[in-house]
Predicted model as a PDB file, atoms N, CA, C, CB and O in Angstrom, pLDDT in the B-factor column:
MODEL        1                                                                  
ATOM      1  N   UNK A   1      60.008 151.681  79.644  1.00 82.00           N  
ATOM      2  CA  UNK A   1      59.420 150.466  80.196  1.00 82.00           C  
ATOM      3  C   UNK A   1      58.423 150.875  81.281  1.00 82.00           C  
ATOM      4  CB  UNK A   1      60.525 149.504  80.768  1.00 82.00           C  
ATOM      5  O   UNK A   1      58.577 151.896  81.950  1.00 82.00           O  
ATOM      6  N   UNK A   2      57.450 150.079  81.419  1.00 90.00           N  
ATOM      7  CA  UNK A   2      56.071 150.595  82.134  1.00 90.00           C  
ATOM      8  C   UNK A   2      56.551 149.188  82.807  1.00 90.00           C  
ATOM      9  CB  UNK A   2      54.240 150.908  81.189  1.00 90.00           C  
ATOM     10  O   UNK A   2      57.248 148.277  82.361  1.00 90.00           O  
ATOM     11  N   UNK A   3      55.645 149.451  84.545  1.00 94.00           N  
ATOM     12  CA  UNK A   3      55.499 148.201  84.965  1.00 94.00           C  
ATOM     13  C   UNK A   3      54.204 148.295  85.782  1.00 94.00           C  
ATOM     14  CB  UNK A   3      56.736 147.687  85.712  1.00 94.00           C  
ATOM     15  O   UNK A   3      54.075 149.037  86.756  1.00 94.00           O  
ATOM     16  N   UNK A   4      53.253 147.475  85.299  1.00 95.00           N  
ATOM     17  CA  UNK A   4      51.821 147.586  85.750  1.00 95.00           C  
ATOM     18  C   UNK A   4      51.790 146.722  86.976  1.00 95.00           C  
ATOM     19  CB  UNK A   4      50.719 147.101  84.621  1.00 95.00           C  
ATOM     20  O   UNK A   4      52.686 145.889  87.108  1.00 95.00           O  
ATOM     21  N   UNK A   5      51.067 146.808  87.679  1.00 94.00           N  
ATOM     22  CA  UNK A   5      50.635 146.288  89.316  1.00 94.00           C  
ATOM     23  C   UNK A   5      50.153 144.622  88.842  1.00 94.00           C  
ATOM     24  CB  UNK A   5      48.918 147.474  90.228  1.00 94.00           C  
ATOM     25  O   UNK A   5      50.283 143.743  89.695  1.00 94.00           O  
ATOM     26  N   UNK A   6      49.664 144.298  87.619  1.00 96.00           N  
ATOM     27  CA  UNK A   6      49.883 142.956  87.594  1.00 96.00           C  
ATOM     28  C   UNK A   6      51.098 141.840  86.779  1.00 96.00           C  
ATOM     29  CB  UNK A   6      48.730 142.710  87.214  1.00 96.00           C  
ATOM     30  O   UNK A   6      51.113 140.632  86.543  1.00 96.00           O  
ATOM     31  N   UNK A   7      52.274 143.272  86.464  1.00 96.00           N  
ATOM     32  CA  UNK A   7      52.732 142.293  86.578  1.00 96.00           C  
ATOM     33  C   UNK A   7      53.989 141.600  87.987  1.00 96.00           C  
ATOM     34  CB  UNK A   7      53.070 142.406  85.348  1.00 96.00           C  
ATOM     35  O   UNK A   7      54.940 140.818  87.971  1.00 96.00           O  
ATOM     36  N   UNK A   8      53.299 142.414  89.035  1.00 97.00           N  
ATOM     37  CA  UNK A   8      54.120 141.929  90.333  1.00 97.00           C  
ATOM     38  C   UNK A   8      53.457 140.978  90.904  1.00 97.00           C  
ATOM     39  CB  UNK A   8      54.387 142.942  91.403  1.00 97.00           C  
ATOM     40  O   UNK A   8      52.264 140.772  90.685  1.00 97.00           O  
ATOM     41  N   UNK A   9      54.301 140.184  91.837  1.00 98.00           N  
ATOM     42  CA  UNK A   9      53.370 139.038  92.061  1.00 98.00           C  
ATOM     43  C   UNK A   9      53.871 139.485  93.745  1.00 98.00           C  
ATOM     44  CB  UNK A   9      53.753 137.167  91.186  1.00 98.00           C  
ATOM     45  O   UNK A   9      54.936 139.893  94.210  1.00 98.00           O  
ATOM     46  N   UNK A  10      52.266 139.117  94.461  1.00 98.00           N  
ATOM     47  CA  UNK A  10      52.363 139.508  96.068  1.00 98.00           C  
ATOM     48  C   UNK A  10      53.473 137.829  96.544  1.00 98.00           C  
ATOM     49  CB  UNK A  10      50.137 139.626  97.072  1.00 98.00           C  
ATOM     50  O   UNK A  10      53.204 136.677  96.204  1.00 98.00           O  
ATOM     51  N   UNK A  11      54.566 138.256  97.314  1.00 98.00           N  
ATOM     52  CA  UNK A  11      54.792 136.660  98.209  1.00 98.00           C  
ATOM     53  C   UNK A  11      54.203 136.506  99.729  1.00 98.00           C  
ATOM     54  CB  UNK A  11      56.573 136.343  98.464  1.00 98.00           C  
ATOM     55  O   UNK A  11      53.804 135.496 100.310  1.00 98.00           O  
ATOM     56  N   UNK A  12      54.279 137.689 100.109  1.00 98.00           N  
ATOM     57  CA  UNK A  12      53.673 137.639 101.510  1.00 98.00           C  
ATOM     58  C   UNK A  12      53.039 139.136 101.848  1.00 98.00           C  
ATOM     59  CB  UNK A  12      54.904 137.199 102.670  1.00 98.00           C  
ATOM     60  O   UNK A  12      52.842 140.036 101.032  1.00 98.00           O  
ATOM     61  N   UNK A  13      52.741 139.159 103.446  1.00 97.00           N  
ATOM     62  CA  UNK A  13      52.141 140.665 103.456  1.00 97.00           C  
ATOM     63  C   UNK A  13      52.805 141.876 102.726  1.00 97.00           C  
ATOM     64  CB  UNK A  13      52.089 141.117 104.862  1.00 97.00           C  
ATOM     65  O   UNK A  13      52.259 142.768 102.078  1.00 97.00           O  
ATOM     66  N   UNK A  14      54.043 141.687 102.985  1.00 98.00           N  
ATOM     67  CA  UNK A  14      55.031 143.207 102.815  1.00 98.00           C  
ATOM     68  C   UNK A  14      56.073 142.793 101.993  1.00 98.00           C  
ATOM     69  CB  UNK A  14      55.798 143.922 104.323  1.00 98.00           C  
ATOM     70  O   UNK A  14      57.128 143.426 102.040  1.00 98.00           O  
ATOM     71  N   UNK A  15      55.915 141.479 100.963  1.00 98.00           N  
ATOM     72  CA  UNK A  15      57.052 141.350  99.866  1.00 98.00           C  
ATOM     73  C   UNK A  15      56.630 140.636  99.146  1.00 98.00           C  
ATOM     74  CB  UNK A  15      58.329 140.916 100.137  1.00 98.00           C  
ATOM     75  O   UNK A  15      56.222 139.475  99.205  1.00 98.00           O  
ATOM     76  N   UNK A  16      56.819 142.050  97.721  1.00 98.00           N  
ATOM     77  CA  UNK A  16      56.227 141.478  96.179  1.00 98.00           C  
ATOM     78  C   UNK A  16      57.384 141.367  95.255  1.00 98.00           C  
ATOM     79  CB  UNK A  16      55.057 142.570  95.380  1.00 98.00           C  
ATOM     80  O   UNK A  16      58.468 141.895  95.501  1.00 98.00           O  
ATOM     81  N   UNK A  17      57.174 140.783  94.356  1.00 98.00           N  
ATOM     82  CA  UNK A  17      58.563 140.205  93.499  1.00 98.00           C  
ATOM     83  C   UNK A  17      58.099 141.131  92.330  1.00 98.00           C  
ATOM     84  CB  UNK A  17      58.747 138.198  93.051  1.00 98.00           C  
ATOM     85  O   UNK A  17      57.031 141.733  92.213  1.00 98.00           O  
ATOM     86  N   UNK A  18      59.353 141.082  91.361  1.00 98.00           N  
ATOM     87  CA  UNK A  18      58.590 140.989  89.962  1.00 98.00           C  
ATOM     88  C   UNK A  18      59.346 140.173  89.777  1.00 98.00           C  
ATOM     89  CB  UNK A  18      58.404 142.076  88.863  1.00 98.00           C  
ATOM     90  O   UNK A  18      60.382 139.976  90.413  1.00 98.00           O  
ATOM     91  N   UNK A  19      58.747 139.313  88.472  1.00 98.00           N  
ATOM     92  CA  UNK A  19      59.591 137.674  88.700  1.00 98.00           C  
ATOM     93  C   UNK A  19      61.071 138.046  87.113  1.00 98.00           C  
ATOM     94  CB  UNK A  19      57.804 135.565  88.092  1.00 98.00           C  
ATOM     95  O   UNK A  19      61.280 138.859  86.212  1.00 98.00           O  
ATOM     96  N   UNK A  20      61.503 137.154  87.540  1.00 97.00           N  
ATOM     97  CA  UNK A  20      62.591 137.269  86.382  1.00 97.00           C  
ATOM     98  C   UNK A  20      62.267 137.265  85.126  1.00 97.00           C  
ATOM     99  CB  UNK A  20      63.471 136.322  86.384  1.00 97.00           C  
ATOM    100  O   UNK A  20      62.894 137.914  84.288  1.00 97.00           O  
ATOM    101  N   UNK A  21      61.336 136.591  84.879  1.00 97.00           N  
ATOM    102  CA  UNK A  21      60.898 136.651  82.993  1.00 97.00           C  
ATOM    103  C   UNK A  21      60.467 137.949  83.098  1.00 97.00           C  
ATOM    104  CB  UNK A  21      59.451 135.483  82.181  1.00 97.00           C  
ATOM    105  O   UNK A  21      60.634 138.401  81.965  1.00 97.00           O  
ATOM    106  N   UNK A  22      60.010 138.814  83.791  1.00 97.00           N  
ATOM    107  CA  UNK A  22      59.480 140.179  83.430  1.00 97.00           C  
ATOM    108  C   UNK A  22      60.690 140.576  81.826  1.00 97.00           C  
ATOM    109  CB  UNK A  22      59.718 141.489  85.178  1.00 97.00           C  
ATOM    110  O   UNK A  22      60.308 140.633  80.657  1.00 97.00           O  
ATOM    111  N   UNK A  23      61.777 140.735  82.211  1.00 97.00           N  
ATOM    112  CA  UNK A  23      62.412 141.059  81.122  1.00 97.00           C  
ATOM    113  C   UNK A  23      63.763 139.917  81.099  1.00 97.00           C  
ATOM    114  CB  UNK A  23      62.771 142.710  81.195  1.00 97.00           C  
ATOM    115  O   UNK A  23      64.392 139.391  82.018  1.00 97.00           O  
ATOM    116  N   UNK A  24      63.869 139.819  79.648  1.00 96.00           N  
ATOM    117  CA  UNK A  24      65.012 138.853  79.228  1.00 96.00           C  
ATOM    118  C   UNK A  24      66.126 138.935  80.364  1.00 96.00           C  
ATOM    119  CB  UNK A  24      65.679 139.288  77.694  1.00 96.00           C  
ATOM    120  O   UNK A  24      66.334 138.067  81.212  1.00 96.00           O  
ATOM    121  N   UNK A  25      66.870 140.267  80.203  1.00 96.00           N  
ATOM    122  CA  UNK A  25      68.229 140.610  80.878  1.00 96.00           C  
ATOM    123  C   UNK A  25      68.272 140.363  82.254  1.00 96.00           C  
ATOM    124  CB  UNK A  25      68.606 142.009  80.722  1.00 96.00           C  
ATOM    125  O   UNK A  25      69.314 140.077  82.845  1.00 96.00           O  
ATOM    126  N   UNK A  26      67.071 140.475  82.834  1.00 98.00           N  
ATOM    127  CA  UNK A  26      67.158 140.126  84.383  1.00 98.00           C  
ATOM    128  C   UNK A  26      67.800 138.735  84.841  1.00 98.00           C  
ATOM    129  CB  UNK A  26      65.697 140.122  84.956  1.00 98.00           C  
ATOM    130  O   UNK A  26      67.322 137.696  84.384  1.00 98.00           O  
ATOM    131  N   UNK A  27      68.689 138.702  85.580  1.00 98.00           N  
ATOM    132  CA  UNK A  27      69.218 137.767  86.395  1.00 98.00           C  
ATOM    133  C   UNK A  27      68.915 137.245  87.427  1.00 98.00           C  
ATOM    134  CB  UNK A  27      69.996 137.981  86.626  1.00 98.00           C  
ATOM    135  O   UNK A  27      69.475 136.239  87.862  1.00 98.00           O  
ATOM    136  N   UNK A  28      67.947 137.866  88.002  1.00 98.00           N  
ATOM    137  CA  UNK A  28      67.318 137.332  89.731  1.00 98.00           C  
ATOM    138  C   UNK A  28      66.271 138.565  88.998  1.00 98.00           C  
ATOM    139  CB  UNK A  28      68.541 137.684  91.887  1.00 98.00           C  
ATOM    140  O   UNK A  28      66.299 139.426  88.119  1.00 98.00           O  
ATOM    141  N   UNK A  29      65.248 137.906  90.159  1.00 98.00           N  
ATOM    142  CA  UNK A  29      63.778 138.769  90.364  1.00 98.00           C  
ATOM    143  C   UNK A  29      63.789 139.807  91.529  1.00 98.00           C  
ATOM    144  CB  UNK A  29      62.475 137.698  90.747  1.00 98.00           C  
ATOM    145  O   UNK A  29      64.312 139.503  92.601  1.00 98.00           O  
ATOM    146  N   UNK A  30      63.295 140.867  91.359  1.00 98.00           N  
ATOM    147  CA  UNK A  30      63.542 141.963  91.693  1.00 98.00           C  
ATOM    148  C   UNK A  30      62.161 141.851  92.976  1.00 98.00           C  
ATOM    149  CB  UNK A  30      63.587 143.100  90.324  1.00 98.00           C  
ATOM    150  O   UNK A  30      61.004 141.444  92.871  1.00 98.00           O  
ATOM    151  N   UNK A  31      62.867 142.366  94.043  1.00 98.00           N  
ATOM    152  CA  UNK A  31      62.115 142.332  95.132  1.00 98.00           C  
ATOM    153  C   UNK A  31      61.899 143.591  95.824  1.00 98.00           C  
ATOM    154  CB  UNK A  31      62.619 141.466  95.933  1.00 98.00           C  
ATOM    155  O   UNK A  31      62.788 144.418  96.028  1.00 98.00           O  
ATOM    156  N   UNK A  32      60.356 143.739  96.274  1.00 97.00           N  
ATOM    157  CA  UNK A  32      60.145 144.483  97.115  1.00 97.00           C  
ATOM    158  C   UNK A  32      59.655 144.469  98.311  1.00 97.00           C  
ATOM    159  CB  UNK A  32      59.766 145.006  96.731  1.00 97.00           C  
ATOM    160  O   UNK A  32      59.042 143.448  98.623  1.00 97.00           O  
ATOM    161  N   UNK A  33      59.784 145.705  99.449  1.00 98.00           N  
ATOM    162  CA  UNK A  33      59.396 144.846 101.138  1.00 98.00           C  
ATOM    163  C   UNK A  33      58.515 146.869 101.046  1.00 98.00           C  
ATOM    164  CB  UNK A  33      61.597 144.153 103.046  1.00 98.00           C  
ATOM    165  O   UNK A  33      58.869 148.043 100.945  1.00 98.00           O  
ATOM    166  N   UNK A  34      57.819 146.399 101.117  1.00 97.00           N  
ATOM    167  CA  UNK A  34      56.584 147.447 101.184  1.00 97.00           C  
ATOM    168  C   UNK A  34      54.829 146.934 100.979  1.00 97.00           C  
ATOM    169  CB  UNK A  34      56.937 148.536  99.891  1.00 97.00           C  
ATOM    170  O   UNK A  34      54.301 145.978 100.413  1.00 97.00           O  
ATOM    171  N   UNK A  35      54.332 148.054 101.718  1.00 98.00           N  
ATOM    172  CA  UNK A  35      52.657 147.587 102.548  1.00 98.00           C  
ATOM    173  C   UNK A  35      52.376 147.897 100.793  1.00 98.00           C  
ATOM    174  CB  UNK A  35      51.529 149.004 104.348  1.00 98.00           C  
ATOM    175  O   UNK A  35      53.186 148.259  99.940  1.00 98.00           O  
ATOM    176  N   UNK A  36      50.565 147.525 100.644  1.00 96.00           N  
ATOM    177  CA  UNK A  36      50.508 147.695  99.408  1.00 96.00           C  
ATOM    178  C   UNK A  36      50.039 149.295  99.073  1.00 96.00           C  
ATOM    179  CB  UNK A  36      49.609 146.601  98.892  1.00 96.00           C  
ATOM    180  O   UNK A  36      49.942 149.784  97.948  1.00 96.00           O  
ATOM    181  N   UNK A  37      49.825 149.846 100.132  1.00 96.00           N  
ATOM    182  CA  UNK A  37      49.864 151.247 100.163  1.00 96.00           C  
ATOM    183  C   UNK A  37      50.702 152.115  99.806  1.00 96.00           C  
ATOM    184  CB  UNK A  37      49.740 151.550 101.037  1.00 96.00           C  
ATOM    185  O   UNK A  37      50.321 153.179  99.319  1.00 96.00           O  
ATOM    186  N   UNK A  38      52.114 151.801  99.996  1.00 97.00           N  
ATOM    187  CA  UNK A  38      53.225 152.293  99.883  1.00 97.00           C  
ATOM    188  C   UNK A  38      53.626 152.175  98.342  1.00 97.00           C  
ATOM    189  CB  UNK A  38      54.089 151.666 100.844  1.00 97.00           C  
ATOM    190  O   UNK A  38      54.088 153.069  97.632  1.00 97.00           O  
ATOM    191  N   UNK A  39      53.179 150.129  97.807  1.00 97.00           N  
ATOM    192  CA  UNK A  39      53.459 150.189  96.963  1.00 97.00           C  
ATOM    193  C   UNK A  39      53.003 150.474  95.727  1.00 97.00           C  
ATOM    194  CB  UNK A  39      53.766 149.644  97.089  1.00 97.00           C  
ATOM    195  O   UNK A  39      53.690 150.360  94.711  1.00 97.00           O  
ATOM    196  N   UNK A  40      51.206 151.060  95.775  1.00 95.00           N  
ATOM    197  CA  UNK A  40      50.867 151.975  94.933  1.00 95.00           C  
ATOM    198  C   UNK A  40      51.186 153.077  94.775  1.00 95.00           C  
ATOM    199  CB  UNK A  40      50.046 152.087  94.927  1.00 95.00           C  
ATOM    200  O   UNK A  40      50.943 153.592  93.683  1.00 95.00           O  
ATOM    201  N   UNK A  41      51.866 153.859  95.841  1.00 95.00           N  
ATOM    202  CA  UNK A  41      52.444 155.044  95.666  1.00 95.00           C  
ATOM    203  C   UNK A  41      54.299 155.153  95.001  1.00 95.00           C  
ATOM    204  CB  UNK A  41      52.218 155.623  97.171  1.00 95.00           C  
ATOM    205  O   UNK A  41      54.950 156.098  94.554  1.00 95.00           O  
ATOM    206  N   UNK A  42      54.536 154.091  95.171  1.00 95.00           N  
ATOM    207  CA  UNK A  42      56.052 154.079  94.256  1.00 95.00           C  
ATOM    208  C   UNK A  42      55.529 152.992  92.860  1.00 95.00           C  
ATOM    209  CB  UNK A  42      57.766 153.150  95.454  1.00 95.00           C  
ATOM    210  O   UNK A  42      56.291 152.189  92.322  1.00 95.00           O  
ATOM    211  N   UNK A  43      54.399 153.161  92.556  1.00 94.00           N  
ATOM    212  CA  UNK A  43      54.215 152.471  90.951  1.00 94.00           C  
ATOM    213  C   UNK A  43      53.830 154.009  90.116  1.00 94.00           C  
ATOM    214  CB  UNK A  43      52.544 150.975  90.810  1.00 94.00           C  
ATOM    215  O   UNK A  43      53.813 154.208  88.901  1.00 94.00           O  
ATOM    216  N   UNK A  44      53.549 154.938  91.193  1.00 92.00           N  
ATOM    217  CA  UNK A  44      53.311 156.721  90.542  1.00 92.00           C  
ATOM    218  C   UNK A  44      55.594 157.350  89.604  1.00 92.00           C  
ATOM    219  CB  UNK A  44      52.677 158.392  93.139  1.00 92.00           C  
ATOM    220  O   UNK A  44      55.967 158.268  88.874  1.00 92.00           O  
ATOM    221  N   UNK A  45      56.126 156.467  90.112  1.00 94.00           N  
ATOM    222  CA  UNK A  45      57.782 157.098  89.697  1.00 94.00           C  
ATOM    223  C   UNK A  45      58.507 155.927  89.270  1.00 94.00           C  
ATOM    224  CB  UNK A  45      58.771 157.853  91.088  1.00 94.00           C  
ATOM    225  O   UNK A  45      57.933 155.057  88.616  1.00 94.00           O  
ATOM    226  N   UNK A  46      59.537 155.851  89.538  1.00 93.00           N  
ATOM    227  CA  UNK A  46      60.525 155.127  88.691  1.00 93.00           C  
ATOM    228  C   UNK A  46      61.379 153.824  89.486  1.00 93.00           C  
ATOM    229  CB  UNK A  46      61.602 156.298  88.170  1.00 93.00           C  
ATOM    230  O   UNK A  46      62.128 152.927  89.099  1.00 93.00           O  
ATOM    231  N   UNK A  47      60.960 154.150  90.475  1.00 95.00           N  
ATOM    232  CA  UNK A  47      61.799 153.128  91.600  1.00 95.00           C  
ATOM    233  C   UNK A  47      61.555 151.188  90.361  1.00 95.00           C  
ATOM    234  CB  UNK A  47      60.398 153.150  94.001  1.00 95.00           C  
ATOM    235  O   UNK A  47      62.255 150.490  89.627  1.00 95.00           O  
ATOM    236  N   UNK A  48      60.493 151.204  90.760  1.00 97.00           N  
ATOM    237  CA  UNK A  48      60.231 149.727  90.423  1.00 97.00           C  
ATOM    238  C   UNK A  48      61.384 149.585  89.046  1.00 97.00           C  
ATOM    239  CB  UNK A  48      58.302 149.402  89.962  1.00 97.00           C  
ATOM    240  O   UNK A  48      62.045 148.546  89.034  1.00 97.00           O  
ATOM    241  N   UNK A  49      61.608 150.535  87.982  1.00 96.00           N  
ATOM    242  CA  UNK A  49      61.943 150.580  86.870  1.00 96.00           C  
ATOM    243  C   UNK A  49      63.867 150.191  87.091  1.00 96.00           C  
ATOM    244  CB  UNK A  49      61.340 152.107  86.246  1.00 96.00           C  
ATOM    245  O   UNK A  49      64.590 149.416  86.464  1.00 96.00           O  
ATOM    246  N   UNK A  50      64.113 150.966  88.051  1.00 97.00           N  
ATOM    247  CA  UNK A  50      65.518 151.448  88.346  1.00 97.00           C  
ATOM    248  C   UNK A  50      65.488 149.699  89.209  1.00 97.00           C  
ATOM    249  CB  UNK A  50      65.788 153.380  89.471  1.00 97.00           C  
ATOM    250  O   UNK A  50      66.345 148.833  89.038  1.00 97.00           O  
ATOM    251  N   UNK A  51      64.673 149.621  89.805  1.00 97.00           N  
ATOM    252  CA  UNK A  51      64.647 148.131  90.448  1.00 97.00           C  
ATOM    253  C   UNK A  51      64.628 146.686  89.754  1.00 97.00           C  
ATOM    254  CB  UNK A  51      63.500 148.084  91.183  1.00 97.00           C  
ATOM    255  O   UNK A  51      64.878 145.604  90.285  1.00 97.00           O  
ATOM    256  N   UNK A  52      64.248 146.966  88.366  1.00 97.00           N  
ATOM    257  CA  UNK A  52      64.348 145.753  87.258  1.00 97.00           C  
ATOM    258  C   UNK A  52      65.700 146.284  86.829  1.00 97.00           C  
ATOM    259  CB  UNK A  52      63.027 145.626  85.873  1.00 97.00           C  
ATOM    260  O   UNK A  52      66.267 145.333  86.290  1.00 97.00           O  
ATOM    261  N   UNK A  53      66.449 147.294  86.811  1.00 97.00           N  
ATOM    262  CA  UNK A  53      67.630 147.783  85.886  1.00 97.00           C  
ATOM    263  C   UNK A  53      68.763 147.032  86.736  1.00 97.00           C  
ATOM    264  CB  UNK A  53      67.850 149.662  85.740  1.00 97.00           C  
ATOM    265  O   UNK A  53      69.745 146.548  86.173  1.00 97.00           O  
ATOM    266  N   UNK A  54      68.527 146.945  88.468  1.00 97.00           N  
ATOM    267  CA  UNK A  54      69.755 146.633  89.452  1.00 97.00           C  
ATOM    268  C   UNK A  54      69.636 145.287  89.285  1.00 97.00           C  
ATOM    269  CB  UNK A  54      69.715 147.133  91.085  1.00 97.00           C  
ATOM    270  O   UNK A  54      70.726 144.715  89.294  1.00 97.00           O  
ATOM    271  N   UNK A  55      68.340 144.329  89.081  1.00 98.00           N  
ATOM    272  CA  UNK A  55      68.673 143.190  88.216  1.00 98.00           C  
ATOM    273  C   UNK A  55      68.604 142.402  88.124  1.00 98.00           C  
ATOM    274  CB  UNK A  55      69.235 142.917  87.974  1.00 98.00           C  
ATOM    275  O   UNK A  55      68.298 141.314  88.612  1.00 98.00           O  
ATOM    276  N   UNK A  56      69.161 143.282  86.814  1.00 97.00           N  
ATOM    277  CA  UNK A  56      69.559 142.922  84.923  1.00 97.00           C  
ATOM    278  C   UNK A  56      70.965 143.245  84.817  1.00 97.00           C  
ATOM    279  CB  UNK A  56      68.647 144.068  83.536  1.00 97.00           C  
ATOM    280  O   UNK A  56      71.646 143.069  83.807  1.00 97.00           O  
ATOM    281  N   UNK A  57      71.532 143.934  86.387  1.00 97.00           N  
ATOM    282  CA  UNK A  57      73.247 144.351  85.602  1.00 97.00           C  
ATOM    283  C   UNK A  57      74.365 142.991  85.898  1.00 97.00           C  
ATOM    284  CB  UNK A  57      74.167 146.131  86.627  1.00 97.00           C  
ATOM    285  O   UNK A  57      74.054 142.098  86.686  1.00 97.00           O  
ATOM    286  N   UNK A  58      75.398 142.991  85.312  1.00 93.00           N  
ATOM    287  CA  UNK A  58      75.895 141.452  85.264  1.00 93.00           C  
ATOM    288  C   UNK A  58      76.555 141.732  86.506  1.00 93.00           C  
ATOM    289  CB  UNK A  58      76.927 140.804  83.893  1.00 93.00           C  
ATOM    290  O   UNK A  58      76.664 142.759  87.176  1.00 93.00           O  
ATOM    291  N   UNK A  59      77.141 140.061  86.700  1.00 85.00           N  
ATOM    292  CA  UNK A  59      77.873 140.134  88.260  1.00 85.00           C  
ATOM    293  C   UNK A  59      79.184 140.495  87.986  1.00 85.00           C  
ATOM    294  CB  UNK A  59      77.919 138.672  89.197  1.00 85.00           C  
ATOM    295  O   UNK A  59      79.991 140.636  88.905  1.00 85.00           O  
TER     296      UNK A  59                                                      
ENDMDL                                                                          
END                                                                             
C-alpha cells in the first residue's frame, strides 16, 4: 500500500488526517501532529502505512 501526500487531508497547522475511507478496514481516521516538513520526510518510510494498519485493528 502506497500513501500519496494527496491523499491526506491538512486539519490545521501541525495535524493531517488520512480520512477513514482511505481503506475499507479502517475504523477511525488516522492522525498525524507534524510540520509539513517533517511530514514529507516520514512519506520517504513506512510510518504513515503502519499508521493506517493501528486503525484498521479491531477494538
Amino acid at each position: 500500500m502506497k500513501i500519496n501526500k494527496q491523499d491526506i487531508i491538512k486539519k490545521e497547522d501541525f495535524l493531517w488526517e488520512i480520512p477513514q475511507t482511505f481503506r475499507p478496514q479502517m475504523l477511525v481516521p488516522a492522525r498525524v501532529i507534524a510540520s509539513e516538513t517533517l511530514l514529507d520526510a516520514i512519506m520517504e518510510d513506512r510510518s504513515l502505512v503502519q499508521l493506517v494498519n493501528v486503525a484498521s485493528l479491531p477494538v
